[in-house]
C-alpha positions as CSV (number, residue, x, y, z in Angstrom):
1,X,5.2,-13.8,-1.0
2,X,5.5,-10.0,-0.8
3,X,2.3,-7.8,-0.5
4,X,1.6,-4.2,-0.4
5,X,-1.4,-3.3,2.5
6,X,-2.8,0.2,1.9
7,X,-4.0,1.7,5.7
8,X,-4.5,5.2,6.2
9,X,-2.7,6.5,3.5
10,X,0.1,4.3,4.4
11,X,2.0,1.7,2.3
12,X,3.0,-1.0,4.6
13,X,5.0,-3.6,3.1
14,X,4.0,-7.1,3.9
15,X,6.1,-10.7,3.9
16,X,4.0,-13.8,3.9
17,X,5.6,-17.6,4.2
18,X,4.3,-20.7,4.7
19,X,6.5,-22.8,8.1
20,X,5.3,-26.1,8.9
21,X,2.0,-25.3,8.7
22,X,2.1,-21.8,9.6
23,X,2.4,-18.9,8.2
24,X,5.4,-16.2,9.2
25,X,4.4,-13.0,8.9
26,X,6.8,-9.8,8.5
27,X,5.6,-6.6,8.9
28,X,7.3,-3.3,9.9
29,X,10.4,-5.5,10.6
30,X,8.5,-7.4,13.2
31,X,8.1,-11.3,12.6
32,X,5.1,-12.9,13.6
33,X,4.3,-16.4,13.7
34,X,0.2,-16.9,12.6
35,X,-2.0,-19.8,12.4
36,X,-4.9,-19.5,10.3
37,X,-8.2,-21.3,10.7
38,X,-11.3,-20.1,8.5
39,X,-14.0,-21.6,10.3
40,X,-16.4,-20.1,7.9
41,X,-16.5,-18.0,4.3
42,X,-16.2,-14.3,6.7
43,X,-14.3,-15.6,9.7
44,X,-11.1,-16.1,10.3
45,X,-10.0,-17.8,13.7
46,X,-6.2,-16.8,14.2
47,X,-3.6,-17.7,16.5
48,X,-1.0,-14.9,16.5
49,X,2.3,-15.5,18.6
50,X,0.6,-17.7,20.7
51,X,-2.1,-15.9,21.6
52,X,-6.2,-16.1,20.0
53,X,-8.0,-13.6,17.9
54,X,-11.2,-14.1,15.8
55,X,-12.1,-12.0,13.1
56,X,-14.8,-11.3,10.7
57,X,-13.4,-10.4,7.3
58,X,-15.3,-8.9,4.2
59,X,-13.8,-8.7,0.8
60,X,-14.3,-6.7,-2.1
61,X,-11.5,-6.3,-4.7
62,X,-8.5,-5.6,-3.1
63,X,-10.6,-3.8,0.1
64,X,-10.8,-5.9,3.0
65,X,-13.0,-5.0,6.4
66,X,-11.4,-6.5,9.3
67,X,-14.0,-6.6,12.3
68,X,-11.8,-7.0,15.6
69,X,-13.9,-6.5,18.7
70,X,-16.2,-3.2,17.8
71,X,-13.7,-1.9,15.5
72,X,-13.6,-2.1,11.6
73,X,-10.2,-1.9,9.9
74,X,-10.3,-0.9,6.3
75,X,-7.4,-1.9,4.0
76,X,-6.3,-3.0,0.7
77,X,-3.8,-5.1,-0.2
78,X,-2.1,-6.0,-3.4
79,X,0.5,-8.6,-4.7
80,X,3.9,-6.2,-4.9
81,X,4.8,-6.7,-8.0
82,X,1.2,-6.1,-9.4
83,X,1.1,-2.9,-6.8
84,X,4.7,-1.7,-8.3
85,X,2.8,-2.2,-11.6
86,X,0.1,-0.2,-11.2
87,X,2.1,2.4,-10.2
88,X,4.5,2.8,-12.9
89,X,1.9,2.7,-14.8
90,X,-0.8,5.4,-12.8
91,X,-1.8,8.1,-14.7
92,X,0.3,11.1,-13.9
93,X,-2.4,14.1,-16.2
94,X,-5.9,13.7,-17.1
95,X,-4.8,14.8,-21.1
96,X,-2.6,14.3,-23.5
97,X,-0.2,11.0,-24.0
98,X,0.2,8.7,-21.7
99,X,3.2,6.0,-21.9
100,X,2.4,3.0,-20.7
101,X,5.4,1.2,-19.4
102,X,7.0,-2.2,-18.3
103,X,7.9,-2.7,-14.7
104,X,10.4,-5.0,-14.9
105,X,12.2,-7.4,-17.5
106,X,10.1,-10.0,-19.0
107,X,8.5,-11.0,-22.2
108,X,5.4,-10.2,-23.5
109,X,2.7,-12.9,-23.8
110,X,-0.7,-11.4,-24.8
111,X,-1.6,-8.1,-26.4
112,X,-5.3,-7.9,-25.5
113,X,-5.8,-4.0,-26.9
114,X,-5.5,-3.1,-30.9
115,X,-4.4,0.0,-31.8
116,X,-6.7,3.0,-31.7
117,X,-9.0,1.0,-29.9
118,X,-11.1,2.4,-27.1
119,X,-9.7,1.5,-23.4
120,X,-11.7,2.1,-19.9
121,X,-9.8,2.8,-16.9
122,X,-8.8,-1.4,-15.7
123,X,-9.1,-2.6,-19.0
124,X,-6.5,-5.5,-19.7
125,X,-3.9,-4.1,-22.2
126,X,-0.7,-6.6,-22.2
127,X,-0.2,-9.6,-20.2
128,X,3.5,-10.1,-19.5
129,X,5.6,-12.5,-17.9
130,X,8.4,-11.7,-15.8
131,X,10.2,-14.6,-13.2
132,X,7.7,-17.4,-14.4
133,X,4.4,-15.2,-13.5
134,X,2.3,-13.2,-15.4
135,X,1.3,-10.0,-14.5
136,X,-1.6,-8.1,-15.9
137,X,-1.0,-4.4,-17.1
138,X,-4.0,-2.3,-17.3
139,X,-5.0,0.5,-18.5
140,X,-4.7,3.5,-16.1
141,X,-7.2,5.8,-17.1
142,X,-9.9,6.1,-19.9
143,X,-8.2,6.6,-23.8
144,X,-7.4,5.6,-27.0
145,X,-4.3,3.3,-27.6
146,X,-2.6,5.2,-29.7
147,X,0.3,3.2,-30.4
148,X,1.9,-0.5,-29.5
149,X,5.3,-0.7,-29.2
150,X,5.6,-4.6,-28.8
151,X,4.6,-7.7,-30.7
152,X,3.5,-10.8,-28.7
153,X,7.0,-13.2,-27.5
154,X,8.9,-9.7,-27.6
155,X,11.6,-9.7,-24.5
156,X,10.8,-6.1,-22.5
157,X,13.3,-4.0,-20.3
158,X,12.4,-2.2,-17.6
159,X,10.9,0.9,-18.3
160,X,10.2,0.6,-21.8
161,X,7.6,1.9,-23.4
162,X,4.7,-0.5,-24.2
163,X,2.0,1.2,-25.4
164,X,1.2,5.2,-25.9
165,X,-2.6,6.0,-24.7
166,X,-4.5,9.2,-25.7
């Protein structure tokens, strides 16, 4: 599974997959082989390349606080195609239309917005599917939906337009 980790304004992209047991981890072009033990619900006992590592681990959202030794890590990480999401979708101006688009080929299964109903910024708009998973879109900032351009069981295309918010 591909993630996206957020650290210091960086976007590291991240390869998870499960081996016998294990999990193989690709990172920066570097392959690590990890073990994974969670002794309890904020520790995680790990076994990295051969070698040990505990950590405590905190998690809110997508943040996570790693506490290695007497050092705190803060990240965030995020499914890739949910990350690639949210950024086609990010608000680019504070006013005026905003097009909500899809980020990739799929089929629409759930309009949860009507039009000119109010949205919050993270409010569910569509749910889509797209290679047998469904991915949430939400709305990117505070608005109005203005307009929907799909009907539920609709096939999308990349790019297109899905709803306009004011």
């Amino acid at each position: 599974m591909k993630f996206i980790v957020l650290f210091q304004d960086k976007k590291i992209p991240v390869e998870i997959t499960k081996n016998n047991g294990d999990y193989c981890l690709t990172l920066n072009g570097k392959t690590l082989s990890v073990n994974a033990i969670r002794p309890d619900r904020q520790t995680l006992s790990l076994l990295v390349n051969g070698k040990s590592y505990e950590v405590g681990l905190e998690k809110k959202g997508s943040s996570y606080s790693i506490y290695f030794f007497n050092d705190t890590v803060q990240l965030e990480l995020f499914e890739a195609r949910k990350f690639k999401a949210k950024e086609v979708t990010r608000k680019f101006t504070q006013t005026g239309p905003l097009k909500v688009v899809s980020p990739m080929p799929g089929k629409i299964i759930k309009i949860a917005v009507t039009e000119n109903a109010p949205v919050t910024e993270g409010d569910s708009l569509i749910i889509m599917e797209a290679m047998k998973m469904q991915n949430e879109l939400k709305a990117p900032r505070t608005g109005i939906v203005k307009r929907i351009h799909v009907k539920e069981g609709e096939p999308v295309l990349p790019f297109q337009t899905l709803v306009i918010l004011e």
